[in-house]
C-alpha positions in Angstrom: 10.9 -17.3 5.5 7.5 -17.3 7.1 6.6 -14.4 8.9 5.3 -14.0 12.6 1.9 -14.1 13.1 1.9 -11.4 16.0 2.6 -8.8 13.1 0.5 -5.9 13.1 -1.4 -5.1 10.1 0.4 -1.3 10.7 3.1 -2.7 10.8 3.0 -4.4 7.9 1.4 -1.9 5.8 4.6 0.0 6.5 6.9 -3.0 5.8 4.7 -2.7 2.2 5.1 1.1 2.0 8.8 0.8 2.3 9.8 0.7 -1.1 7.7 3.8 -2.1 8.3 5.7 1.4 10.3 8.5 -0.4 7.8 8.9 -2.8 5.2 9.2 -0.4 7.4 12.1 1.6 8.0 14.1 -1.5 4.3 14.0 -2.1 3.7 15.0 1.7 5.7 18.0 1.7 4.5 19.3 -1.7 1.0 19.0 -0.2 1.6 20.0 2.8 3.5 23.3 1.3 0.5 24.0 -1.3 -2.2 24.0 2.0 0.6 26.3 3.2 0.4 29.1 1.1 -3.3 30.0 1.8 -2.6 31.7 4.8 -0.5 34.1 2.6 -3.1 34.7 0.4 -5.8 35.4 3.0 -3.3 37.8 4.6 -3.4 39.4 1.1 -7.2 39.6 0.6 -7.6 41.0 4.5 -5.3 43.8 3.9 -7.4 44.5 0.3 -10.5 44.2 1.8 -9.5 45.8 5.7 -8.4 48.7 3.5 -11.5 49.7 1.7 -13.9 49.3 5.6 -11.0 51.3 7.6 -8.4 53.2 5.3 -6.4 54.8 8.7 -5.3 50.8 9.3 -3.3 48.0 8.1 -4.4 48.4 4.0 -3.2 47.3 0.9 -4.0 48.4 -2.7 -6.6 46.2 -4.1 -4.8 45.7 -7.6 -1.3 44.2 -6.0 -3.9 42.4 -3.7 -5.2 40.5 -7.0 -2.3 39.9 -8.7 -0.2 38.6 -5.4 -3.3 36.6 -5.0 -3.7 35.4 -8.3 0.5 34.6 -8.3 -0.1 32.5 -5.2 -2.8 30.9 -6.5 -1.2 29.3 -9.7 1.7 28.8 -7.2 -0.3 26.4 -5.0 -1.9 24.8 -7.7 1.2 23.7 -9.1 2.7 22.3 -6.2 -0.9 20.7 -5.6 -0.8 18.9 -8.8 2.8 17.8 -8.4 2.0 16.6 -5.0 -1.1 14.7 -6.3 1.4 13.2 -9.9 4.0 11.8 -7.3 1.3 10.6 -4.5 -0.6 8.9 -7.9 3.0 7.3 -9.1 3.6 6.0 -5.5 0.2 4.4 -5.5 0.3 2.7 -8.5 4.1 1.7 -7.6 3.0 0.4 -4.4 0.2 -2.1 -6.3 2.1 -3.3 -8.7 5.3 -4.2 -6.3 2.8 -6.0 -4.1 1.0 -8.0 -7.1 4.3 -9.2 -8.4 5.2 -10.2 -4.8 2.7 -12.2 -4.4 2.9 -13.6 -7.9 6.3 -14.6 -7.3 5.1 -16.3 -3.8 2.4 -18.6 -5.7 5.1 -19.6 -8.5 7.1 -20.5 -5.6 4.3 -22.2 -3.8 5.0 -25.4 -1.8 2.8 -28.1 -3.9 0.5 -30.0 -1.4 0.8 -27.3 1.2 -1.4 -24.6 3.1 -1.4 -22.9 -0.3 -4.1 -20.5 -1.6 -6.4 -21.4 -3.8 -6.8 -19.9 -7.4 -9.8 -17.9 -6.3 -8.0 -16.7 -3.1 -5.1 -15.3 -5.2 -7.3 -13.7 -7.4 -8.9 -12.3 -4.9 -5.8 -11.0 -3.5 -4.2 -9.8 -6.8 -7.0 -8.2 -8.4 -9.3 -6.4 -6.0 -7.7 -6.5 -2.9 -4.6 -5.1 -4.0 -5.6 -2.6 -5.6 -7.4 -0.9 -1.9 -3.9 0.0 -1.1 -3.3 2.6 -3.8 -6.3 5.3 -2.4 -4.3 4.4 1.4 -0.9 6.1 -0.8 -3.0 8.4 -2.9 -4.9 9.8 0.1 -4.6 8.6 3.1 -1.0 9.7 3.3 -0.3 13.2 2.0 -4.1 13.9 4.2 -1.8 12.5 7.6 0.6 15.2 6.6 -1.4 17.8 5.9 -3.3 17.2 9.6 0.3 17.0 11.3 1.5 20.7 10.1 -1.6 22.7 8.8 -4.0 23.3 11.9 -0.7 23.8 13.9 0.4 26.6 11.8 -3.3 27.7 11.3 -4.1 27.9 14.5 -0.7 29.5 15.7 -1.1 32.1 13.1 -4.8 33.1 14.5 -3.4 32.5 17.9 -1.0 36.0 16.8 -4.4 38.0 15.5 -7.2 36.6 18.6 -6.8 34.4 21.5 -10.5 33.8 21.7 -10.5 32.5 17.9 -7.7 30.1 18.8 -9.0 29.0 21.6 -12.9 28.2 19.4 -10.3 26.2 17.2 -8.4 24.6 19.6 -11.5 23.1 21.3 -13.5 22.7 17.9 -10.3 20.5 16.0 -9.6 17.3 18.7 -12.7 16.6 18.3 -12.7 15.6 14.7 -9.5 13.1 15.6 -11.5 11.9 18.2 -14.0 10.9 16.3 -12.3 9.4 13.6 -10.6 6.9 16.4 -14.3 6.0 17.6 -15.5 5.2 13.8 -12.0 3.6 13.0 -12.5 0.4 14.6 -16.0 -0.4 13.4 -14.6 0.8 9.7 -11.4 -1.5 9.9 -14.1 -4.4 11.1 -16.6 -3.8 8.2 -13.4 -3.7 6.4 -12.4 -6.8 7.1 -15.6 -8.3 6.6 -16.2 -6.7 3.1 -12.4 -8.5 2.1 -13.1 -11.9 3.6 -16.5 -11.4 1.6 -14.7 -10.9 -2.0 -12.7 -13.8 -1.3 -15.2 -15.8 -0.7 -17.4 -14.9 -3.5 -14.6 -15.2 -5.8 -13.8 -18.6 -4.3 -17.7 -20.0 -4.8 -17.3 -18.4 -8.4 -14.4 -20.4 -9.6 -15.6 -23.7 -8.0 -18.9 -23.2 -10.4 -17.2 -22.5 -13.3 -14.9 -25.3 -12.8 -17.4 -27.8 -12.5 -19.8 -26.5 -14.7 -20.6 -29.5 -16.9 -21.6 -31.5 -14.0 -23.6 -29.6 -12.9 -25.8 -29.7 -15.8 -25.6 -33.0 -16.1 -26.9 -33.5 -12.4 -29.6 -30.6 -13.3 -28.3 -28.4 -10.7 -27.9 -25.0 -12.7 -30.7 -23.5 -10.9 -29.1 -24.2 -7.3 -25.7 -22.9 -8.3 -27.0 -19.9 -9.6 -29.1 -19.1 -6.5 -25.5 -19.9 -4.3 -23.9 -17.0 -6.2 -27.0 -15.1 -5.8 -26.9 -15.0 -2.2 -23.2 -14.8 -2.4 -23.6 -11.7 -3.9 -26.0 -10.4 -2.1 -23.9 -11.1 0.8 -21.2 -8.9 -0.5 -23.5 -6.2 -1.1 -24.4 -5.6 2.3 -21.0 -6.0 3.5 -20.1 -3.2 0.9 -23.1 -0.9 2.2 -22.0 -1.5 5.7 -18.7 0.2 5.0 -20.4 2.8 3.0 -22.8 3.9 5.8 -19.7 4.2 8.5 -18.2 6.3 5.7 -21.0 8.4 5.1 -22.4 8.7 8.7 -18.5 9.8 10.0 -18.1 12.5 7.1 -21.4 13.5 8.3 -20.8 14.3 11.4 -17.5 15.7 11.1 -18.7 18.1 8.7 -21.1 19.0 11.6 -17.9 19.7 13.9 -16.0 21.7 11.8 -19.1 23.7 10.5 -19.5 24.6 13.9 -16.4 25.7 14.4 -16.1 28.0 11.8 -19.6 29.2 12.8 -18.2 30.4 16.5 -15.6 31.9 14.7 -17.5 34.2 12.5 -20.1 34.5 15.3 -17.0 35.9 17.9 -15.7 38.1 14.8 -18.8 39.6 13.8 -19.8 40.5 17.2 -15.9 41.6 18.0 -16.3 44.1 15.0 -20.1 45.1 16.1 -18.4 45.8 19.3 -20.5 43.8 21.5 -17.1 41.8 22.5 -14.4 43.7 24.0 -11.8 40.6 24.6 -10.3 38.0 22.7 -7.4 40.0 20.9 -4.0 40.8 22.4 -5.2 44.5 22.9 -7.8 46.9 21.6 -10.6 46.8 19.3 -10.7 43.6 16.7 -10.0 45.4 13.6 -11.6 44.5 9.3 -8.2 43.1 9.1 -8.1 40.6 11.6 -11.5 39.6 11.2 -11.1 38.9 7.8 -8.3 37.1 8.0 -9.5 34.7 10.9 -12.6 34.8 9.1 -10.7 33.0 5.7 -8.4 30.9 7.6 -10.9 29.3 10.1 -12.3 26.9 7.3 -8.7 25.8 5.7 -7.9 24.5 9.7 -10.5 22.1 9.4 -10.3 21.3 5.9 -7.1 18.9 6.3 -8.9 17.0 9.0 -12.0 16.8 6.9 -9.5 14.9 4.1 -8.1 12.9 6.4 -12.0 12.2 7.6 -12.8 11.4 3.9 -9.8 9.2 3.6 -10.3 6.9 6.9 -12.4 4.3 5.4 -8.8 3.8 3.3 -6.9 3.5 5.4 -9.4 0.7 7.2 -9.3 -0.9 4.1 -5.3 -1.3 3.6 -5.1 -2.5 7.0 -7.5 -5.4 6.5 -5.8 -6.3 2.9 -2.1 -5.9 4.9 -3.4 -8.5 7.2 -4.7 -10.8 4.9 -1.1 -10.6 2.5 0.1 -11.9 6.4 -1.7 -14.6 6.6 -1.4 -15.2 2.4 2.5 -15.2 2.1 2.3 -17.6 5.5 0.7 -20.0 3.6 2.5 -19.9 0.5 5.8 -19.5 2.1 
């Protein structure tokens, strides 16, 4: 059965994703739970270290400070790598179901039809396939993570500092922001870079195919120049995508670094006492400021994955709308 055209390429992607949805959730949650259990351990590590600058306050011995933090620690990285086994399993899951669905689509192939051609599938099967297992290895559990982490984070500083919650709460949109600005140009480059491979791939086969005549006609030298600029054409497309990528991790990285830099600015003056306001009453105290101070980077850090992961996310959507317009034609 053919498929609408008006399909979305997110909607498809999820119509792809369907099989391996559970897998992806498990993988989620792990991750999202392992991000989770930093705020613990910097609650640990400001109660060690609050201790030793003011020993009247909040203070906790130094040696159960290391070994809770240490426990923790292997703790997280366990769930971390289980979260990263089953996002890995999904991916690869995910590409291999698609492959042998479109496999199964060209064996099935109406002869004389809108059908691809051997370079098309290829195309499809090989490289283009395969961008949609970094979209399941990355993209997904990174979505997670910036759902429930910076909530959490920034409700938990929101309990030590109003000020330092309200520095993140202005400091984090703007990363999201962002990313929705770059997201269109990157799905477009995308797109470009995919219809590129195919066509390269298409122009590659066709020489090969009719190789021996075209020595006999002496035109070597002008096929070879054809793949040349072919190639050269995908090349650019590639670096195109490459310098959104880089340029948007560039200046998120800006954002959140000044974000954590108001933070420590408002805490180190708080503790100075050059800022009386900000807490919930009273004097900031080594405790608090350590502990905003630790968990001020881990709420940007899920948005700066999620930052890293755009571009594949762009690129699944432009390979989801192609297998739209692929399975059409073969259906």
């Amino acid at each position: 059965m053919t498929r609408p055209r008006t399909e979305t390429p997110t909607a498809r992607l999820a119509q792809l994703a369907a099989p391996v949805a559970p897998a992806l959730r498990r993988a989620s949650a792990l991750s999202v739970l392992a991000s989770l259990i930093w705020p613990l351990q910097a609650a640990l590590v400001a109660a060690a270290l609050g201790g030793l600058v003011a020993p009247a306050g909040l203070s906790l011995p130094p040696l159960w400070a290391a070994f809770g933090f240490l426990a923790l620690a292997g703790l997280r990285a366990a769930l971390d790598t289980l979260a990263q086994a089953a996002a890995q399993r999904a991916a690869r899951d995910l590409v291999v179901q698609t492959r042998d669905r479109l496999l199964a689509a060209a064996c099935l192939q109406r002869a004389g039809g809108a059908a691809l051609s051997p370079a098309e599938l290829a195309a499809l099967v090989a490289e283009k396939a395969a961008t949609l297992g970094p979209w399941a290895s990355r993209y997904a559990p990174a979505m997670a993570r910036t759902r429930w982490v910076p909530l959490v984070l920034l409700a938990l500083a929101a309990t030590q500092s109003w000020a330092a919650a309200l520095i993140l709460l202005i400091a984090g949109p703007l990363i999201p922001l962002f990313m929705a600005l770059v997201g269109m140009a990157a799905e477009a480059a995308s797109r470009d870079q995919m219809a590129e491979i195919g066509a390269l791939n298409r122009l590659a086969i066709d020489r090969i195919a009719a190789i021996t005549d075209l020595r006999l006609l002496g035109a070597g030298a002008r096929a070879q120049e054809d793949l040349a600029r072919a190639s050269d054409d995908l090349r650019s497309r590639t670096m195109a995508v490459l310098r959104i990528a880089f340029l948007s991790s560039t200046v998120l990285e800006l954002f959140s670094a000044l974000g954590v830099a108001l933070v420590a600015v408002f805490v180190g003056f708080s503790l100075l006492g050059e800022i009386g306001f900000g807490t919930w009453g009273g004097q900031m105290t080594p405790v608090q400021g350590v502990f905003l101070l630790m968990i001020a980077p881990e709420f940007f850090q899920p948005l700066r994955d999620l930052a890293a992961a755009w571009h594949d996310r762009a690129a699944a959507l432009a390979v989801a709308s192609e297998l739209t317009g692929a399975e059409a034609a073969m259906a």
